[in-house]
N, C-alpha and C positions, 0 to 999 in steps of 0.2 A: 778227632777234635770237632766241636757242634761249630757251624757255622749260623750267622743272623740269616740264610737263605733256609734255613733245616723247616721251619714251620710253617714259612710263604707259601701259598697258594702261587699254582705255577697261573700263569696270565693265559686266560685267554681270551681269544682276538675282538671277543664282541662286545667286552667289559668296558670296553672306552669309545664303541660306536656311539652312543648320544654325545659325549661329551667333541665328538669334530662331526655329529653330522648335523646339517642343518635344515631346517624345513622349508622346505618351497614352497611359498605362499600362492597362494589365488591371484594374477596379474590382474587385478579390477579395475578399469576405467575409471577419473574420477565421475565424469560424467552419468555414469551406470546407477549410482549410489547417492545419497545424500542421509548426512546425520541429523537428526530429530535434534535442535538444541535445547527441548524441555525434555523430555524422556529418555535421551540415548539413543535412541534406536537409533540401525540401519534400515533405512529405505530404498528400496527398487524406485528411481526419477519414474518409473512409465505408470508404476503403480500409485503414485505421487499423483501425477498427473491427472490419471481416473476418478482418483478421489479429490477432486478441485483444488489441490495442492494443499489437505487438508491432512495431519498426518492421522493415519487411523487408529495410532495407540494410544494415544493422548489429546487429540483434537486441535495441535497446534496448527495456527494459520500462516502458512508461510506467504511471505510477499509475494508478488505477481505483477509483470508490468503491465500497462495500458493496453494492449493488444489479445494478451489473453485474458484479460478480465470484461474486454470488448466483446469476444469472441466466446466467454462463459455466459453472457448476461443478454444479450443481444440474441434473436431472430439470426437468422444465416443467411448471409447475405441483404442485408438491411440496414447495416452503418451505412454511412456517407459520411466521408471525414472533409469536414470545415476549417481553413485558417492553416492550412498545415504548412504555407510556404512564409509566413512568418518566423521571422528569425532575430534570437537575439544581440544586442551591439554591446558596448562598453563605452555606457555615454558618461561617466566619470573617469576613465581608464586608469581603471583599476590594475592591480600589477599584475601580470600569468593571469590574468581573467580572460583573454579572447582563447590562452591554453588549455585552460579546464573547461571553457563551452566544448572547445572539438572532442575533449576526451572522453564525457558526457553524451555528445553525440555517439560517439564508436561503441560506448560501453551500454546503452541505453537501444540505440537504432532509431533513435526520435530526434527531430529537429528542436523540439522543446522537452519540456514538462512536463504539460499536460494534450493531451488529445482531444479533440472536441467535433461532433458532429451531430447528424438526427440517424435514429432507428427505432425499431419496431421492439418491446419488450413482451413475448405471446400475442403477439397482434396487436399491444398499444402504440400508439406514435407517439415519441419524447423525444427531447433535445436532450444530448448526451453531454456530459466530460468527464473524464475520468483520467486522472493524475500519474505519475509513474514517478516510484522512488531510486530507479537504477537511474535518472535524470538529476545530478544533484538532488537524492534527496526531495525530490519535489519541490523545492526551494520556488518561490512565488517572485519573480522577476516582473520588469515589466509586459513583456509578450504570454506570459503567465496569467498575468492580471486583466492585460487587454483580449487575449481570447474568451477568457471566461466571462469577459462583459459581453462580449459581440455573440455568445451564444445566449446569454440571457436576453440581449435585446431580438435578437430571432426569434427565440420563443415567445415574448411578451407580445412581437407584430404578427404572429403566425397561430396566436391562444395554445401556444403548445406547453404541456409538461416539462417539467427540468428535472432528470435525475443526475446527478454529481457522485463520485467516488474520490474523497478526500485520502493523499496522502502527502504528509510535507514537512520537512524540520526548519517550517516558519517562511520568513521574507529573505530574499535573498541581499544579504550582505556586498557581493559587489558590485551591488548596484544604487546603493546609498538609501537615500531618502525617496527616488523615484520608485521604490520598490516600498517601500510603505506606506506609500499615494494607493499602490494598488486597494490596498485595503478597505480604501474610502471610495474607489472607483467602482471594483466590485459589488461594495453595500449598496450603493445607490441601485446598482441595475436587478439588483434580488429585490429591492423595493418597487422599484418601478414595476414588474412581472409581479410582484404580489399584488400592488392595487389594482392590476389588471385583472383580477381573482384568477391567477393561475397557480399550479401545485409545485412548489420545489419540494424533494426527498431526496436527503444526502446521506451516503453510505460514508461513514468513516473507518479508516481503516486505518493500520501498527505502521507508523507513529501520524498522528494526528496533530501537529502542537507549531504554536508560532502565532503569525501573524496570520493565518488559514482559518486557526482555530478563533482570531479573534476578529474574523468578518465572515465570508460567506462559509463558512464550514457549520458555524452554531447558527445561521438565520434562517436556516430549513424550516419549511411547516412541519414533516416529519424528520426525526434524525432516527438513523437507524446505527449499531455499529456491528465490527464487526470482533467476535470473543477477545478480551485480553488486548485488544487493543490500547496503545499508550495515548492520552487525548488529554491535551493542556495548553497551559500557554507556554511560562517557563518549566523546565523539565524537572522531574524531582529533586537533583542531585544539585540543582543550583538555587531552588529552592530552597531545600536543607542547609546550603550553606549557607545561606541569607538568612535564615530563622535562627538556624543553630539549634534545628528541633529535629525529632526524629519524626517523619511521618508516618501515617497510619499504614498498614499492609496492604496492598494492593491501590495507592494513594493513585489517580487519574488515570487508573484502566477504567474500561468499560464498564463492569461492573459496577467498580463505586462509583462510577459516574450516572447510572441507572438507579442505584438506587438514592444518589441524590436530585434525581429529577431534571438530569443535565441532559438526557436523551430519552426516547421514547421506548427504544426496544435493542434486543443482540441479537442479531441473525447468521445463524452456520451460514456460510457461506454454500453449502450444497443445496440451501433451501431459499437463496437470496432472491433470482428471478422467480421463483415464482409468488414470493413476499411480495417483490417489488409490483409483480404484474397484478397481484388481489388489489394491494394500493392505487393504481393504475386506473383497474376496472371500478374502483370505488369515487372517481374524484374525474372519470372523465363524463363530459358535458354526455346529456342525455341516456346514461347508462342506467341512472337510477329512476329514471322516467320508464 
């Protein structure tokens, strides 16, 4: 009598090895790696690094705090950091506001925002700031606003250069209306430094927008930025829903803003110091002599 077993292939034992073994993966660090969020790519953090946190398959500009952008653009050993023991309060007392200063501080390693001092750019001497977005954001408070006047007034009494590295999503909110005082605090002293005929060149850089972008960020004698950079006041998306219009492709990067004559120039960042230093050697006193 035929049984249903007469035709079956008799089993054997390796036929259902894939189906229970499983692959042991590569145990990678996050730290090791970072994903390209335009391209995809995996990247090596060290080889990241080499290339000025620049990714090398697509040219995307990844953020960077105040310290390493200090440390890319700056002479070695030649900052001197100004104002650093200034510290934020909560003179509104705002709710969880003295919570997110601390957590800002731990996640950032900055007592503010922004960083502020003088150093040497290839041998030139300028008065430095340079903002940091792992700090809220860059968010423009009052000890935001007052640093960055008290370096402009140094430079204006000492005839020195101001180069600035904008990054900030505007004025900071919990700090009311003291915080968009800064904005008219700030203009004054980029004014003052300019009738003194001295040179401000501001680097902007992803995201550039707020109340930053509608004082000392745009009143550079040069503006430089940096590729793809976001640079506005309000951000697209609340824009759009204010118009109820779609805007153009690439509306307030860099680019369209270049070519509407919103800024001067876009500089890879691999090639910034020594942009910055040609501008430098072109604009300091008796060089052209």
């Amino acid at each position: 009598m035929l049984t249903k077993e007469l035709f079956r292939r008799p089993k054997n034992e390796l036929e259902n090895y894939n189906k229970h073994f499983k692959a042991v993966l590569p145990d990678v660090p996050n730290e090791l790696c970072v994903l390209c969020p335009v391209c995809k790519q995996t990247l090596f953090t060290g080889s990241l690094q080499e290339n000025a946190n620049v990714c090398p398959k697509c040219g995307h500009h990844f953020r960077i705090n105040a310290r390493q952008r200090i440390d890319m653009m700056t002479d070695e050993g030649t900052f001197v950091e100004f104002y650093g023991n200034i510290l934020s309060k909560n003179p509104i007392q705002f709710p969880n506001y003295d919570e997110k200063l601390k957590q800002a501080q731990l996640a950032s390693a900055e007592k503010e925002a922004v960083v502020c001092g003088t150093a040497k750019i290839s041998g030139f001497d300028c008065a430095l700031f340079v903002m940091d977005p792992y700090f809220m954001m860059g968010s423009m408070g009052t000890v935001v606003g007052e640093k960055i006047t008290r370096i402009f007034e140094y430079a204006t009494e000492h005839s020195m250069p101001v180069v600035g590295f904008t990054v900030s999503g505007g004025a900071r909110m919990q700090e009311g209306i003291l915080s968009l005082m800064q904005m008219a605090k700030t203009s004054g002293a980029v004014k003052l430094h300019s009738d003194a005929y001295n040179l401000y060149l501001a680097v902007l850089t992803d995201p550039t927008t707020g109340g930053v972008t509608a004082s000392f960020a745009m009143e550079a004698d040069i503006i430089l930025a940096e590729p793809n950079a976001l640079i506005g006041f309000a951000g697209p998306r609340v824009i759009e829903q204010t118009m109820r219009q779609k805007l153009p492709a690439g509306f307030q990067r860099s680019e369209f803003l270049l070519e509407k004559g919103f800024i001067d120039a876009i500089v890879n960042r691999k090639i910034q110091k020594a942009t910055i230093a040609r501008i430098l050697s072109l604009h300091t006193k008796g060089e052209s002599e």
